[in-house]
PAZAPA-4460 file (N, C-alpha, C; in steps of 0.05 Angstrom, whole numbers, plus 32768, in hexadecimal, padded with zeros to 4 digits):
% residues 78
    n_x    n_y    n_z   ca_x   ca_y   ca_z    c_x    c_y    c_z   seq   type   mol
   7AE1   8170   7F1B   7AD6   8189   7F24   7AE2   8190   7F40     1      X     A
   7AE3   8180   7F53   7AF3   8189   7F6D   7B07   818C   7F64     2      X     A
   7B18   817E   7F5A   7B39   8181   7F57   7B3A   819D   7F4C     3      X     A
   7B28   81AA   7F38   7B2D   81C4   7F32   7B24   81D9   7F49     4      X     A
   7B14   81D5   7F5F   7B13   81E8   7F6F   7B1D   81E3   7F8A     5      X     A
   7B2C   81CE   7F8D   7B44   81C8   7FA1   7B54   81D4   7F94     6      X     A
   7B5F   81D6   7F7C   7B76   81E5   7F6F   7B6F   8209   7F75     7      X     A
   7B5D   820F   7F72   7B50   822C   7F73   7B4E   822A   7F88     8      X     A
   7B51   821D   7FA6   7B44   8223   7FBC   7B6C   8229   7FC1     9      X     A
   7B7B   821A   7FBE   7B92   821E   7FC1   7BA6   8233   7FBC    10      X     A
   7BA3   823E   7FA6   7BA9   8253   7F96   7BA2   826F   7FAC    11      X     A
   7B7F   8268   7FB1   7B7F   827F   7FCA   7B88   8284   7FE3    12      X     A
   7B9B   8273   7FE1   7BAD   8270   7FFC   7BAB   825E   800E    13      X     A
   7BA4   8244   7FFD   7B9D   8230   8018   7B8A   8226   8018    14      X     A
   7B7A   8203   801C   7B62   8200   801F   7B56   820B   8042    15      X     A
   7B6B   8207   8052   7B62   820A   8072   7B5B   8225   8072    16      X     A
   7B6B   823F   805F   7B64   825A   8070   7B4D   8261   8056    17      X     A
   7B43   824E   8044   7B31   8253   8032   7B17   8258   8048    18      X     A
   7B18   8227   8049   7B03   8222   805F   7B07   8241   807C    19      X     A
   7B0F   8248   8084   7B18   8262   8097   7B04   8277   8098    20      X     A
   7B08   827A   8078   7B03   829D   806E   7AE0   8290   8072    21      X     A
   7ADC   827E   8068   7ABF   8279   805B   7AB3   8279   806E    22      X     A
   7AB5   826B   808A   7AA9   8264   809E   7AA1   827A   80A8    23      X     A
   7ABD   828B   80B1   7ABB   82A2   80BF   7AA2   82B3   80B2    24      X     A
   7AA9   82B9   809F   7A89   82C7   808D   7A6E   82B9   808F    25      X     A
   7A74   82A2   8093   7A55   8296   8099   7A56   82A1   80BA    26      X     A
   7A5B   829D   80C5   7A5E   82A2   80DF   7A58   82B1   80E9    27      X     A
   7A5C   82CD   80DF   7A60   82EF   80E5   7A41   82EA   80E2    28      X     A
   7A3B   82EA   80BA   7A20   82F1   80BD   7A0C   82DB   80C1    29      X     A
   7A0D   82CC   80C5   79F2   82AD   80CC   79EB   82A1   80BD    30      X     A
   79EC   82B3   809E   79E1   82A5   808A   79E1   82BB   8070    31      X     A
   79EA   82AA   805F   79F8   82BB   8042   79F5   82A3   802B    32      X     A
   79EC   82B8   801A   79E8   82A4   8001   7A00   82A7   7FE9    33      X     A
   7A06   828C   7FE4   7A15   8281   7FCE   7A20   829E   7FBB    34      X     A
   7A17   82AA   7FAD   7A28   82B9   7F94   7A2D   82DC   7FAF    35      X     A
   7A1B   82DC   7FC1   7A2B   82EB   7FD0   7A49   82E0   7FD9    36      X     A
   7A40   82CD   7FF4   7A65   82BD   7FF0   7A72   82BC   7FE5    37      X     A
   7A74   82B2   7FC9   7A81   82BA   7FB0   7A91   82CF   7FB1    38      X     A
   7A7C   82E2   7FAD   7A85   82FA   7FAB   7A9C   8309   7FC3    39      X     A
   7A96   830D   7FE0   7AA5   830A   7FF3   7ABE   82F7   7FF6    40      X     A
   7ABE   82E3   7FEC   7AD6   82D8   7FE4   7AED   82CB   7FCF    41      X     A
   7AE6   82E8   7FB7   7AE8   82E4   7F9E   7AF1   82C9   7F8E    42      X     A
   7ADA   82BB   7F97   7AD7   82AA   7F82   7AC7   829A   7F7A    43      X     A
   7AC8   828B   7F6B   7AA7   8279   7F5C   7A91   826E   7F6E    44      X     A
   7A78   826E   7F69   7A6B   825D   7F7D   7A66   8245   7F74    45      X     A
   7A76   823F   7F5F   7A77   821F   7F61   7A8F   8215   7F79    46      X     A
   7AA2   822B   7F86   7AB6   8221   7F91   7A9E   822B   7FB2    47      X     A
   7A91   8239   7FB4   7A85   823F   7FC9   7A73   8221   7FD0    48      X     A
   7A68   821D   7FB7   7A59   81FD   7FC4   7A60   81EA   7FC1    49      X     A
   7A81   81E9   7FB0   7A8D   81D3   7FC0   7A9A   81D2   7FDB    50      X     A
   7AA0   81E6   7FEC   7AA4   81E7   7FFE   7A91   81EA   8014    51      X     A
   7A77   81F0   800B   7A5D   81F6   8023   7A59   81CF   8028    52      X     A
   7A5B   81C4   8009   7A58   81A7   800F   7A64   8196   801E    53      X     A
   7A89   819E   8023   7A90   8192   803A   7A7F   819A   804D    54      X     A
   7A86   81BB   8053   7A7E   81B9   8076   7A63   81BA   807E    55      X     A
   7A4D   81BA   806D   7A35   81AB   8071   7A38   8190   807C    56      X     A
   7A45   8178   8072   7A54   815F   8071   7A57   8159   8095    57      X     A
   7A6A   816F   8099   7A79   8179   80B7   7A64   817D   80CB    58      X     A
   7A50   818E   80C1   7A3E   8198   80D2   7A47   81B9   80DD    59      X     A
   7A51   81C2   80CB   7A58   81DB   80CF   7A41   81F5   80C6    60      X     A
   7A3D   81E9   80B6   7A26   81F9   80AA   7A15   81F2   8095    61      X     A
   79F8   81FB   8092   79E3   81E9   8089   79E0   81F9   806D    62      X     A
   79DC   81ED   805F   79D1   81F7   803F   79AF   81EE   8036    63      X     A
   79A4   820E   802A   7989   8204   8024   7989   8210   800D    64      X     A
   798B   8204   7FF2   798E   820E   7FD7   79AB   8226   7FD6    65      X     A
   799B   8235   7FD2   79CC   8249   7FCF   79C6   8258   7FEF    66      X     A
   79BC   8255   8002   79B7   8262   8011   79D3   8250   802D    67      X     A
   79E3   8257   8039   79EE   8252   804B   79F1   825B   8063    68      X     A
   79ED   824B   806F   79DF   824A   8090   79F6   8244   80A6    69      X     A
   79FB   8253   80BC   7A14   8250   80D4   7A08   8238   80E0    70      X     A
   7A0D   822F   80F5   7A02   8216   8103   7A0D   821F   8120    71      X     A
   7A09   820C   813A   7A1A   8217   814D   7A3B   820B   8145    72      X     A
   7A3E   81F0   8133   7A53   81F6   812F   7A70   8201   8113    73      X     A
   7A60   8214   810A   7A6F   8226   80F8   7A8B   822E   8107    74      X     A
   7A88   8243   811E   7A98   824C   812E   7AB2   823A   8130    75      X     A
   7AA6   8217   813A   7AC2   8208   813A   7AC6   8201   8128    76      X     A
   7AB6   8204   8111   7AC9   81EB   80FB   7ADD   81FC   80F0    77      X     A
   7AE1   8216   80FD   7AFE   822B   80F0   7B18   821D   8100    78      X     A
***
């Protein structure tokens, strides 16, 4: 299941300016839920919560059910 959305995260140009795009959107607005993100970054939210799972992980940003949360550090983990 990752290896298919490492493959899809690549395809969109990259895992770094994926992780990039995503952050920055959490960032802007504080807190955005799962099939919105999706949507904003055309593509699956199975690929949205495998990536909220790293940087949850990180401490970048917090997850409470599909709901995703900035932290103070969102901003750096770009």
């Amino acid at each position: 299941m990752y290896n298919e959305h490492t493959k899809q995260a690549k395809e969109k140009g990259g895992i770094a300016m994926f992780r990039n795009e995503f952050l920055q959107i959490v960032w802007e607005k504080g807190r955005v839920d799962v099939p919105e993100l999706a949507r904003l970054l055309n593509t699956t939210e199975d690929l949205i919560e495998a990536e909220a799972d790293v940087c949850a992980a990180h401490g970048w940003i917090r997850m409470l059910d599909s709901l995703i949360m900035a932290t103070p550090l969102t901003h750096t983990g770009r």
